[in-house]
C-alpha positions in Angstrom: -21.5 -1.6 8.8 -18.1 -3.6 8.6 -17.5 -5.5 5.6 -16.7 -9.4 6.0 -14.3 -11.3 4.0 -15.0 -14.6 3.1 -12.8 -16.1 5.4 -13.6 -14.6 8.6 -17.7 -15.2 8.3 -17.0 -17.4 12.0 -15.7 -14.1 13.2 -18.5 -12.3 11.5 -21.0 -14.8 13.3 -19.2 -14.0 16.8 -19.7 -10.3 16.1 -23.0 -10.9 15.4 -24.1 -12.4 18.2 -21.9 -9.9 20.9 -24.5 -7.2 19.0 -27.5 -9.0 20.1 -26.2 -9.7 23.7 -25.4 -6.3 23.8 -29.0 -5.0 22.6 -30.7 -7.6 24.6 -28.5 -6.7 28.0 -29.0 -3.1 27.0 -32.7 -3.1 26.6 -33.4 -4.2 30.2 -33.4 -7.7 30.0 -30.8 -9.9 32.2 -27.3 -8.8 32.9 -25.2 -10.9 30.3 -21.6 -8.8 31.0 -20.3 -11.7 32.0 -21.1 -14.1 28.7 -20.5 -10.8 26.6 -17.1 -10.7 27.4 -16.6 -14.1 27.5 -17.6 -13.8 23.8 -14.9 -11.2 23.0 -12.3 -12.6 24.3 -13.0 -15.3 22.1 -13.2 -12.8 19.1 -9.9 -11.8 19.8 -8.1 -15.3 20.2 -10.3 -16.3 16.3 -8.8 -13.1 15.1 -5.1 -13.7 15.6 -5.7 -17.5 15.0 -7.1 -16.8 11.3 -4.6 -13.6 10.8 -1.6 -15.8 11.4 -2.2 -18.4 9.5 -3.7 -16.5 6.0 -2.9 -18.0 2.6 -1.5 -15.6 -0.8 -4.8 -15.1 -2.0 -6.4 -14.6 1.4 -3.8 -12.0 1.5 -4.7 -11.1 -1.4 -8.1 -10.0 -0.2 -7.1 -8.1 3.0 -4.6 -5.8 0.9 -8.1 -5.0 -1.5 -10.4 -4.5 1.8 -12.4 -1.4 0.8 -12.0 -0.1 4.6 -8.0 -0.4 4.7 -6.2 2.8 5.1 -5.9 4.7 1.8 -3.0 7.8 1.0 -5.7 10.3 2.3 -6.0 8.7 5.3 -2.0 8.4 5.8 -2.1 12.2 4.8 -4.5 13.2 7.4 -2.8 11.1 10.0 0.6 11.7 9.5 1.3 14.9 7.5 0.9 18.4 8.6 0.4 21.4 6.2 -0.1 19.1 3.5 -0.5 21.5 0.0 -0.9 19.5 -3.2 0.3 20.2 -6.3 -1.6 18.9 -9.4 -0.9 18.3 -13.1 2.5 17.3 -15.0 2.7 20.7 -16.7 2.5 18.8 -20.2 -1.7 17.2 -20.5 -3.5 17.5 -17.5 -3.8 16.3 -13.4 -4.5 12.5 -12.8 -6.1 12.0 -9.6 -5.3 8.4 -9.1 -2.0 9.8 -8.0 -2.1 12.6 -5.4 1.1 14.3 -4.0 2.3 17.3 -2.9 4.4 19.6 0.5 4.1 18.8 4.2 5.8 18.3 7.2 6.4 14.5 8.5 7.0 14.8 12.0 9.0 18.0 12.2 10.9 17.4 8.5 9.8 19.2 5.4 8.8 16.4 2.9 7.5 15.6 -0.8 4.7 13.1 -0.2 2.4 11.5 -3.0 1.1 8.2 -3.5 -2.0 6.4 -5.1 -5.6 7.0 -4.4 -8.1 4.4 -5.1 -11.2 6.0 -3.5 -14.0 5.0 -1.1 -17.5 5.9 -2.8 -18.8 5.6 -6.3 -18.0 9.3 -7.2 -14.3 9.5 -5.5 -13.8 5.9 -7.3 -14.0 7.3 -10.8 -12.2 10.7 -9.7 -9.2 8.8 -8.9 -9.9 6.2 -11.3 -9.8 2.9 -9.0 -6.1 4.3 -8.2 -4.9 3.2 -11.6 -2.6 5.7 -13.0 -2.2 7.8 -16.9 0.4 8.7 -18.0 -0.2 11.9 -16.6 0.6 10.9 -13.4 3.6 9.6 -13.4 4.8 13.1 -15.4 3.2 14.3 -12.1 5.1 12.1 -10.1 8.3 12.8 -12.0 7.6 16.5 -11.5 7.3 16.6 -7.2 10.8 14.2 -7.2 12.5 16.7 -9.2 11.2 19.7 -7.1 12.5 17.1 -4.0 15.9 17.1 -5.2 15.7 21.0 -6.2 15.1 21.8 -2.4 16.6 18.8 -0.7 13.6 17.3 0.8 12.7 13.9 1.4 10.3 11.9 -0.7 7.9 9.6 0.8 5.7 7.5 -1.0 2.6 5.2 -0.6 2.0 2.0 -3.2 -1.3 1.1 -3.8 -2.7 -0.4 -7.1 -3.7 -2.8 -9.0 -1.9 -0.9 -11.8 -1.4 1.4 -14.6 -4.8 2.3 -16.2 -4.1 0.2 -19.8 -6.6 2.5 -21.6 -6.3 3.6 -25.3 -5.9 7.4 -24.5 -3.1 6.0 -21.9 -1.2 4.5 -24.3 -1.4 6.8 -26.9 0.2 9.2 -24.3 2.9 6.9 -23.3 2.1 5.2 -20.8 5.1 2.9 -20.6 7.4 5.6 -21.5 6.0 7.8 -18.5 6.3 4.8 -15.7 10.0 3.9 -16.9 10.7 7.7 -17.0 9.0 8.3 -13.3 11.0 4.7 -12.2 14.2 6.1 -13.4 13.7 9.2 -11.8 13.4 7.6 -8.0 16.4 5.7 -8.7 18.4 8.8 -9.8 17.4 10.7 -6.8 19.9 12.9 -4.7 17.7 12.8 -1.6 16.1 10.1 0.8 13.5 8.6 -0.5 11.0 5.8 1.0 8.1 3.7 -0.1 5.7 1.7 1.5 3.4 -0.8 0.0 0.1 -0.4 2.1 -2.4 -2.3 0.0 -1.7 -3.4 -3.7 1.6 -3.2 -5.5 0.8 -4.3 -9.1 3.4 -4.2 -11.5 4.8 -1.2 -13.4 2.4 1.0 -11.8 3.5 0.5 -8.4 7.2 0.4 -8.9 6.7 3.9 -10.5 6.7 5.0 -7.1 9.0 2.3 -5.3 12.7 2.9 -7.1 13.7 4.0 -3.4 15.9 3.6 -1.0 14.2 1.4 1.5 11.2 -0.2 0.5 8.7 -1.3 3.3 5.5 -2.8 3.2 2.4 -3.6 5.5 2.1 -7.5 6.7 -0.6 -8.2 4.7 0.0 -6.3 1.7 1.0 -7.9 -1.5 3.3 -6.5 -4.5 3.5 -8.6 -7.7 4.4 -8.2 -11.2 0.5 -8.9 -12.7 -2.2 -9.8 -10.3 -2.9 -12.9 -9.3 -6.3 -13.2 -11.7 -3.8 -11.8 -14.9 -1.7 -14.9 -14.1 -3.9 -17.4 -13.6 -5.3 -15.9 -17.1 -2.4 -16.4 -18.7 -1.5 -19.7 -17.4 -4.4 -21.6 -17.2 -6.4 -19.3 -19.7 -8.7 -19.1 -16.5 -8.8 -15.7 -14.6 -11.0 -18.2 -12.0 -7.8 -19.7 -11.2 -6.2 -16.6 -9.2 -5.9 -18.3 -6.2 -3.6 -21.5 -7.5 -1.9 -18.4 -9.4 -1.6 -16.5 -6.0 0.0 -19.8 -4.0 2.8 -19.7 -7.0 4.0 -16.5 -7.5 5.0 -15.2 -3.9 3.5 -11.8 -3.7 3.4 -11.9 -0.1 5.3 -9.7 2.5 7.3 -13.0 4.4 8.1 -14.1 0.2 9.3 -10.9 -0.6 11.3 -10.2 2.3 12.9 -13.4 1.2 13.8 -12.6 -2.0 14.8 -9.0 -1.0 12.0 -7.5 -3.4 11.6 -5.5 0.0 13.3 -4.2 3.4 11.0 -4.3 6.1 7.7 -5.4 7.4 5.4 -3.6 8.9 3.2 -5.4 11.4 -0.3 -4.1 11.3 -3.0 -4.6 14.1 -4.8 -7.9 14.9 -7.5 -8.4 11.9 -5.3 -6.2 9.5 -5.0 -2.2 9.5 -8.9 -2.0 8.4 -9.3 -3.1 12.2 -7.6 -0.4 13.6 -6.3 2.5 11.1 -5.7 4.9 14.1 -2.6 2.2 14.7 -1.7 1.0 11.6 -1.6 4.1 10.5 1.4 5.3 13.4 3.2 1.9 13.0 3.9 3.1 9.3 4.9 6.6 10.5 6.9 5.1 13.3 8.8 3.0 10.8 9.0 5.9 8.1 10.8 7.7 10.5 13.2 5.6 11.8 14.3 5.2 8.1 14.4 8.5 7.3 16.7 8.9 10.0 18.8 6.0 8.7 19.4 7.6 5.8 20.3 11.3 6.3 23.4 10.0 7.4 24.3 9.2 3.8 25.7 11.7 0.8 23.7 12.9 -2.1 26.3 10.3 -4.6 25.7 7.1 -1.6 22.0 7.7 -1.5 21.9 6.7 -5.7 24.6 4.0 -5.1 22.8 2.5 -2.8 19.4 2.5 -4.4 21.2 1.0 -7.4 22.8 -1.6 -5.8 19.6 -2.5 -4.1 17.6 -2.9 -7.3 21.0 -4.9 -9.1 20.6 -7.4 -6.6 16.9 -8.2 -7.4 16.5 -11.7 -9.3 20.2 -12.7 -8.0 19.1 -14.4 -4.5 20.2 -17.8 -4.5 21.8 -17.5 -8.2 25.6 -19.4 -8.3 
C-alpha cells in the first residue's frame, strides 16, 4: 500500500477513487474506461502541479519518504558484481554504511554509501543510517584501497547524521568523520557523490568531500536538520518548518550557493514514484561525470576538489 504524505492527501483521494472505478468496472458493472482515464489524467496534472511548487519542509518530507530509493536499491540497479567489504580493521563493521567493488557501467569502481533500512529489523541493522565511528574508519579504508588500484569512488548521501551515542563518542566520532572527510578531499582518483535523500551534517559530508557533488531535486542537505534548528532557535523542535523556510537546505538554494553541482531531476511525484527511473537518471548523470573527470591528473583531481570546497561560504562575499 503507498504511503501518503500530508500534502498530497487530494492526490491520495483521486487514487482512491480510480481503485474503486476500477473494482467496480472490473467486477461487471458499467464500462467506466472513459471517466477512469479522465480521472488519471487528472492525477497526473495534481502531481506535477503540487511537485513544482513544494516548500523546504515539504521537501523535507519527500527526501524522508520511507519508499524512496535507498543505496541497496542504487546497488541492485546500477552496479554489477557488487562484493562488500565490511569492518574498519580497528573495532568492528557498521552497517549504516555499506560499501564495497563493482562495476558501474563497464568501469571498475569503489561504491559505498548510507543505509537507512526499510523494516523494523533492517532499521536497527543499519541503525536508521546514522553512522559510528566505525564506519567512517570503514569508509576511510575502501577510499584508500580506491586510490591503491586507481578506481573511482562513487558515493550515496543519505542521513539524518552521525549516530551521537556514548559508545560513538567515546570512539571518536568527530575524529573519524573529519578523518574520513579529509580523506575524499585528498584523493588521487575521481570521486562523486550524490545526495539522494538526507544530507545531515558531518555525517553526510563524510562521504561528500568529492569532486562533483550532485543531488536528487527533492533532496535536501543541511548542516542540522530542520527540527535541531528550530530547537535551538526557538527552543521548539515543533518549529521545524519556520526553521526549514530559513536555512536553504533545498537543491535550487544549494545550487545557488554552490554547496552543490548539479541537479538531478527525479520523476513526477519524486523517485518513490518511479525508482526504476530515478534510479537511471542518477546513473546517467554519474556517468557523464565520471567521464568529465578522467580527463584530469591525479595532482588536478585534489586541486580541484580543494578549490571547490575553498569557495564554500564566499558566494556573494566583497
Amino acid at each position: 500500500m503507498r504511503h501518503y504524505l500530508e500534502f498530497e492527501r487530494p492526490i491520495a483521494d483521486l487514487e482512491a477513487k480510480i481503485e474503486e472505478l476500477s473494482a467496480l468496472s472490473s467486477s461487471g458493472g458499467a464500462n467506466l474506461d472513459i471517466e477512469i482515464r479522465a480521472l488519471r489524467e487528472r492525477t497526473q496534472v495534481l502531481i506535477r502541479e503540487t511537485y513544482d511548487r513544494l516548500e523546504p519542509w515539504q521537501k523535507t518530507m519527500v527526501a524522508r519518504h520511507p519508499e524512496r530509493p535507498h543505496l541497496v536499491d542504487y546497488l541492485n540497479g546500477l552496479i554489477e558484481d557488487f562484493v562488500e567489504l565490511r569492518g574498519d580493521r580497528k573495532f568492528g563493521d557498521d552497517q549504516a554504511i555499506v560499501g564495497g567493488l563493482g562495476r558501474f557501467r563497464g568501469r571498475s569502481v569503489v561504491v559505498m554509501g548510507h543505509e537507512k533500512g526499510r523494516d523494523t529489523n533492517s532499521r536497527l541493522r543499519h541503525n536508521f543510517g546514522m553512522a559510528r565511528p566505525e564506519g567512517y574508519r570503514k569508509a576511510v579504508r575502501l577510499m584508500d584501497m580506491a586510490e591503491q588500484y586507481g578506481l573511482p569512488v562513487i558515493t550515496f548521501v543519505d542521513t539524518a547524521g552521525a549516530y551521537p551515542g556514548i559508545g560513538a563518542e567515546e570512539r571518536g566520532q568527530a575524529e573519524a568523520i573529519a578523518r574520513s572527510t579529509e580523506r575524499g578531499l585528498t584523493l588521487k582518483v575521481p570521486f562523486v557523490a550524490t545526495v539522494t535523500g538526507e544530507g545531515g551534517s558531518g555525517g553526510a559530508i563524510a562521504l561528500a568531500a568529492a569532486n562533483r557533488v550532485l543531488i536528487l531535486e527533492h533532496s535536501i542537505y543541511s548542516v542540522i536538520s530542520p527540527e535541531g534548528a528550530a530547537s535551538i532557535l526557538w527552543r521548539d523542535g515543533s518549529r521545524a518548518k519556520d526553521a526549514a523556510d530559513q536555512m536553504k537546505i533545498t537543491a535550487t538554494d544549494l545550487l545557488k550557493l554552490g554547496i552543490v553541482d548539479r541537479i538531478i531531476e527525479e520523476p513526477a511525484g519524486g523517485a518513490h514514484a518511479d525508482k526504476d527511473a530515478a534510479i537511471k537518471k542518477v546513473g546517467d548523470v554519474v556517468e557523464s561525470e565520471l567521464q568529465a573527470l578522467d580527463y584530469l591528473s591525479p595532482d588536478q583531481l585534489v586541486a580541484q576538489r580543494a578549490e571547490r570546497f575553498y569557495k564554500i561560504g564566499q558566494t556573494g562575499l566583497v
